[in-house]
C-alpha positions in Angstrom: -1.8 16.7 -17.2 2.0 15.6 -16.2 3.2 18.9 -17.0 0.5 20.5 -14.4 1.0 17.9 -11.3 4.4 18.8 -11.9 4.0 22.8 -11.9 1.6 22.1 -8.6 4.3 20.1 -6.9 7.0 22.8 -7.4 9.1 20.0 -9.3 12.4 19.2 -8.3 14.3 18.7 -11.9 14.6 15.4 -12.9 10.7 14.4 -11.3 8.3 12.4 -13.8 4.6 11.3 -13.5 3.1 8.5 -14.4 0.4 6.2 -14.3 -2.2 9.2 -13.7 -5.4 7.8 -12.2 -8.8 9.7 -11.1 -9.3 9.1 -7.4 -11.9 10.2 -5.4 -11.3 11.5 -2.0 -13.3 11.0 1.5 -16.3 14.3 0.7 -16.8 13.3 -2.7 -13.6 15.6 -4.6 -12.1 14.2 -7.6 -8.6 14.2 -7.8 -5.9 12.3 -9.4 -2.7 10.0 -7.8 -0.4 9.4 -9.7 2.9 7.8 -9.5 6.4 10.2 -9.0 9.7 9.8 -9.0 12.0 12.3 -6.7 15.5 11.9 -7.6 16.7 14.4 -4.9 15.6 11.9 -2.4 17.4 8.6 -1.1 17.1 5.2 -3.2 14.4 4.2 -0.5 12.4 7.0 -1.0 12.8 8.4 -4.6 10.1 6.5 -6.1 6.6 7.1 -4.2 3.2 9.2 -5.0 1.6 12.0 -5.4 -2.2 13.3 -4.8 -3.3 16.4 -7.2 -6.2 18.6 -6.6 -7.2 20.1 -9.4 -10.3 21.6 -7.1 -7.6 23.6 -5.5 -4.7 23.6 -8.1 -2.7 22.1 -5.5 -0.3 18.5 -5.7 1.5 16.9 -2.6 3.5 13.4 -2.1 1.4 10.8 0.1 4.0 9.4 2.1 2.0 6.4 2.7 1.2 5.3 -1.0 3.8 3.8 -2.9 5.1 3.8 -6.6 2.2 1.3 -7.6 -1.0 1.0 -6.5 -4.3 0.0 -7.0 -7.8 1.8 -6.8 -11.0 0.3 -6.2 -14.3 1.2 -4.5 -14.6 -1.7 -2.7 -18.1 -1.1 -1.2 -19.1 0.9 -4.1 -19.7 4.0 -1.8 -17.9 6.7 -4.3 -15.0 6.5 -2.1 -11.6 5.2 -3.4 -9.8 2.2 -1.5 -6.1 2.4 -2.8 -4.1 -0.7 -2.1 -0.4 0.0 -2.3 2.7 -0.9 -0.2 6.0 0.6 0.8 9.2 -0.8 1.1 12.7 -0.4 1.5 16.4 -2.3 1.5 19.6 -3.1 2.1 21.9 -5.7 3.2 20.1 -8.5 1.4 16.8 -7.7 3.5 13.4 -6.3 2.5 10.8 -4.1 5.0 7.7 -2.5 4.5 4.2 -2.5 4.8 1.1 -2.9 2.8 -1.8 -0.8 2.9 -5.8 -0.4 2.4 -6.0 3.2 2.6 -8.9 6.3 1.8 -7.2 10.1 1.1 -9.4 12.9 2.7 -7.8 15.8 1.2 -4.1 15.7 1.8 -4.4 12.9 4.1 -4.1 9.4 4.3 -6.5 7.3 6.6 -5.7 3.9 7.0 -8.1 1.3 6.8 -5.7 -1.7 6.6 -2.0 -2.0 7.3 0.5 -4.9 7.5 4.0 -5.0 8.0 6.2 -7.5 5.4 9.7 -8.7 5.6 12.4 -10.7 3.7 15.7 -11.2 4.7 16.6 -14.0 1.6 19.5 -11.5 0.2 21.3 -12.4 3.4 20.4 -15.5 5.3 22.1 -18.6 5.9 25.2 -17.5 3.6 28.5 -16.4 4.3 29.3 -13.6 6.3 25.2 -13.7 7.5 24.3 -15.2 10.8 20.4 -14.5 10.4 17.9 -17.4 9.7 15.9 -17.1 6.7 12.7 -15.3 7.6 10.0 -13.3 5.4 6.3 -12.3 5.8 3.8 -12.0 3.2 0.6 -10.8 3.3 -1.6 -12.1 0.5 -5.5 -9.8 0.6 -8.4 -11.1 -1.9 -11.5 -8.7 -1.6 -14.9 -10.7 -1.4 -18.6 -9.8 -1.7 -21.3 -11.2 0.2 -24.6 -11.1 -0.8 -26.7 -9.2 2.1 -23.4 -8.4 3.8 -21.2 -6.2 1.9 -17.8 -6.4 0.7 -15.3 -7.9 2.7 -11.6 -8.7 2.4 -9.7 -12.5 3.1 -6.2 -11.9 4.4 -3.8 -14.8 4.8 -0.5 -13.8 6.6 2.1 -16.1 5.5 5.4 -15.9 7.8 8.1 -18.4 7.3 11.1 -19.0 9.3 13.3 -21.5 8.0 11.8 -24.2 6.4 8.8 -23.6 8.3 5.8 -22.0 7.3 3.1 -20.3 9.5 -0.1 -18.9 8.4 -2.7 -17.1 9.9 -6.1 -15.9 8.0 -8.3 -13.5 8.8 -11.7 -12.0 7.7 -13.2 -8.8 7.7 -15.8 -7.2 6.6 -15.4 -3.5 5.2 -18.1 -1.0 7.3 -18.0 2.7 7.4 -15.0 3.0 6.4 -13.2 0.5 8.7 -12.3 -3.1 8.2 -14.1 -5.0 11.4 -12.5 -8.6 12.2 -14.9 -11.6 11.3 -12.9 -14.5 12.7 -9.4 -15.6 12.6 -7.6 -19.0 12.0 -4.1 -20.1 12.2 -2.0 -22.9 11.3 1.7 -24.1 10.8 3.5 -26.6 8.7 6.7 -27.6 7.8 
């Protein structure tokens, strides 16, 4: 329950839970991540995650899963996949990462990370000398027949008016995300 996470995380006053979700960790435990805001902490960083344990009656923050995420079992192993992403700003521009990640007790082991940017807030205004850049990173998870599942990532990076794009495919084994074949291109 909230109330318990919160107990087993030694809450700071003013944290809430949310969005409580049953997770199931590298080894087979069952646990839950849930969603946590931490007022003491900076506007970057005050609204994040938290793993509880009710195995061990324990709860910590997982610095590398964000306010929302996203739990599958991709290759139907038992295992959770959580797809999340981080991100902070200021001065008009975005930075983070997203991530494909398993959680082996208090840990985070990432299976898929990519970093994305935006600098719209403060490009080609005013006061700003920066040309308008961003990355995206856009993942749709696929099954093959015969080959298991596999994940379609298209890495959209746009400077300007132009637009780059670069896809690649992988297939999701033990635990790792092993590169099929890439292919890029660029437009205007």
């Amino acid at each position: 329950t909230q109330d318990q996470i919160s107990h087993w995380l030694s809450s700071p006053p003013g944290l809430t839970v949310s969005n409580i979700t049953p997770v199931r960790l590298v080894g087979g435990e069952d646990a839950v991540l849930c969603s946590a805001t931490f007022p003491d902490e900076g506007r970057n960083s005050m609204f994040g995650a938290a793993l509880a344990r009710p195995k061990i009656e324990q709860a910590v923050r997982i610095n590398e899963v964000g306010y929302k995420f996203q739990i599958v079992d991709l290759d139907e192993d038992g295992i959770s996949e959580i797809i999340t992403e981080l991100t902070g700003s200021g001065q008009g521009t975005m930075m983070g990462y997203k991530y494909i990640l398993h959680l082996a007790e208090d840990e985070a082991i990432v299976l898929r990370k990519q970093e994305i940017f935006d600098n719209s807030g403060c490009c080609e205004i005013a006061g700003c000398r920066d040309v308008c850049k961003s990355t995206d990173v856009e993942w749709l998870f696929t099954k093959t027949p015969g080959e298991g599942p596999g994940l379609s990532e298209t890495v959209v990076n746009k400077v300007g008016k132009t637009i780059f794009t670069t896809q690649k495919n992988f297939m999701l084994t033990n635990g790792q995300f092993l590169e099929i074949n890439q292919k890029s291109n660029s437009g205007q």
